[in-house]
C-alpha positions in Angstrom: 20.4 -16.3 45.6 17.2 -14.7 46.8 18.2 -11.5 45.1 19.6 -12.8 42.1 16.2 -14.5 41.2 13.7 -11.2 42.1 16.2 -9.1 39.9 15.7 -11.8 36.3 12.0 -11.5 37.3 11.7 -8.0 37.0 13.9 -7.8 33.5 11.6 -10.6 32.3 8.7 -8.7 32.9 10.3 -5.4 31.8 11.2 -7.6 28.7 7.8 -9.3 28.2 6.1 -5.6 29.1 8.0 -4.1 26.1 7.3 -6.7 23.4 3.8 -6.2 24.7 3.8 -2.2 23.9 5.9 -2.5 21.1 3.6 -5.5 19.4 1.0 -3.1 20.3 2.6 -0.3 18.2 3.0 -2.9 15.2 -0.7 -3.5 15.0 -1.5 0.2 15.7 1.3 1.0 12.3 -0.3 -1.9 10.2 -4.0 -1.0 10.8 -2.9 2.7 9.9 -1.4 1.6 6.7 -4.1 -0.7 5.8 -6.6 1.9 5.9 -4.8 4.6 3.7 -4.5 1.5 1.7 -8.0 1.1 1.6 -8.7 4.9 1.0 -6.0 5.1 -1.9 -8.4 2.0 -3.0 -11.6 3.5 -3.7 -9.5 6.9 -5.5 -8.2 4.8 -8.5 -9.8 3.8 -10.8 -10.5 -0.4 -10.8 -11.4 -2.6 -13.5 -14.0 -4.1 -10.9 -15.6 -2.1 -8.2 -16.1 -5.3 -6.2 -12.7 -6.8 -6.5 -10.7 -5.9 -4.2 -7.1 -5.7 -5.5 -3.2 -6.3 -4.1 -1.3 -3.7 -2.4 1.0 -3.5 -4.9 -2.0 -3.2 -7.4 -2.9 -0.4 -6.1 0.2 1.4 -6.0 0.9 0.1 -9.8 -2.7 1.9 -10.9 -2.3 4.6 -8.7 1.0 5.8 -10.3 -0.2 5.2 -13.7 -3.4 7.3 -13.0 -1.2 10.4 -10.9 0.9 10.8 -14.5 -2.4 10.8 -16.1 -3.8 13.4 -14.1 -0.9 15.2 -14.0 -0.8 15.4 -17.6 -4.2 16.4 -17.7 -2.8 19.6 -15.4 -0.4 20.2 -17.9 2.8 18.8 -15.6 5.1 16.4 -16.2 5.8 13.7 -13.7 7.2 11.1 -15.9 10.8 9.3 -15.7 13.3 11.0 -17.9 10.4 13.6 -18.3 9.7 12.3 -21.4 6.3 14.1 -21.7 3.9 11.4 -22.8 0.2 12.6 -24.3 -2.5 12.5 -22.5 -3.7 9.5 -24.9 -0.8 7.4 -23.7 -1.6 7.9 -20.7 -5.1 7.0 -20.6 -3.8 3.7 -22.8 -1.3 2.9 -20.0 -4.0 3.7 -17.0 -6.1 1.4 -19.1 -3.3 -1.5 -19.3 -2.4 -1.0 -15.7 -6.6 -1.4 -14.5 -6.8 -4.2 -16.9 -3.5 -6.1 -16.2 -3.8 -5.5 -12.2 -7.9 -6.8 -12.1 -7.2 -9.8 -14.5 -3.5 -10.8 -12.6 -5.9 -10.6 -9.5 -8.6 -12.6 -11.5 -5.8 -15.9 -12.4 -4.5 -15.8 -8.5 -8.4 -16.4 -7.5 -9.2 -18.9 -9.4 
């Protein structure tokens, strides 16, 4: 039985040795992705510079703001390409900043 018992040691190690790597790698991914969060954060535009705003906040303003910019360029990056002006697409930047800070605001309080 001897051998039997050294052999489930050694997987449970191996076992607990992987989770321990592979936890590791978890961390490693979501502190990566929290700071290119953080980064995409401060390029946007915010309807607060001292509120700091959801994930998906910042993905909704920053995909408003690329079409605006891309507009700006002269491209067209819209759904259907539906070639909005540049007008509408300050207004929607503008709804998306002001929607995303104030959404933000309600969950605080």
């Amino acid at each position: 039985m001897q051998p039997n018992k050294q052999k489930q040691r050694n997987y449970k190690n191996m076992t607990r040795e992987r989770r321990i790597e592979a936890n590791a790698r978890e961390r490693n991914r979501v502190h990566t992705i929290s700071a290119a969060f953080e980064k995409l954060r401060t390029s946007v535009p915010a309807y607060s510079h001292n509120q700091k705003l959801s994930k998906l906040s910042v993905l909704r303003i920053a995909c408003s703001y690329i079409l605006l910019l891309s507009r700006l360029a002269g491209h067209d990056y819209s759904e259907g390409g539906t070639e909005p002006s540049i007008s509408e697409c300050v207004d929607l930047t503008t709804r998306t900043i002001q929607v995303e800070g104030k959404a933000k605001k309600k969950r605080d309080e």
